[in-house]
N, C-alpha and C positions, 0 to 999 in steps of 0.2 A: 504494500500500500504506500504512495506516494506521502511525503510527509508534507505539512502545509507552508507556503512560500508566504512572504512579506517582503516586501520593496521593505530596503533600508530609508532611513532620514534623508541622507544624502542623494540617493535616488529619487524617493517622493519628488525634491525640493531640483534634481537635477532632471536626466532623461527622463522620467516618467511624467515630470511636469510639459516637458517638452515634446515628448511625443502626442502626448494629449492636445497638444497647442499645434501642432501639426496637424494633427488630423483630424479637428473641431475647422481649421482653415480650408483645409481642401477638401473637406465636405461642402464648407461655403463656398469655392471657387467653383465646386461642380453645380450647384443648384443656380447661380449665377451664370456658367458657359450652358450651362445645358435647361436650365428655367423648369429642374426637376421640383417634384412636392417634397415637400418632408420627408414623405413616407417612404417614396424611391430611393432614398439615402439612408434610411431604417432598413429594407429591406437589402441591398449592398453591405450595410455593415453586419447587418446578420450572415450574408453568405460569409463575409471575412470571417468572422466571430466561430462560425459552425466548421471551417476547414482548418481551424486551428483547436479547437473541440478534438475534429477528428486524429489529431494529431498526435493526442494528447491520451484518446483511446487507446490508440495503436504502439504505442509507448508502455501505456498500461501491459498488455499481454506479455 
């Protein structure tokens, strides 16, 4: 069984802050070049979200 991860302080407050800031903007860049809803970029971060899920299974075994 996987044991449970935590960003350190120094990550929160570094890359993890940053990545989030990343990809809060180019979700905004995409709904702006593309004049997508909301929802189109919910469902995009969902596929990302689930092929890293899968990843994450298949690790598991």
């Amino acid at each position: 069984m996987n044991e449970p991860y935590s960003f350190s302080n120094n990550q929160m407050n570094g890359i993890v802050e940053e990545t989030y800031s990343n990809i809060i903007k180019e979700c905004e860049n995409l709904k702006k070049i593309t004049n997508c809803p909301n929802e189109q970029v919910v469902a995009l971060l969902s596929v990302i979200a689930s092929s890293f899920a899968t990843i994450n299974d298949m690790n598991d075994k």
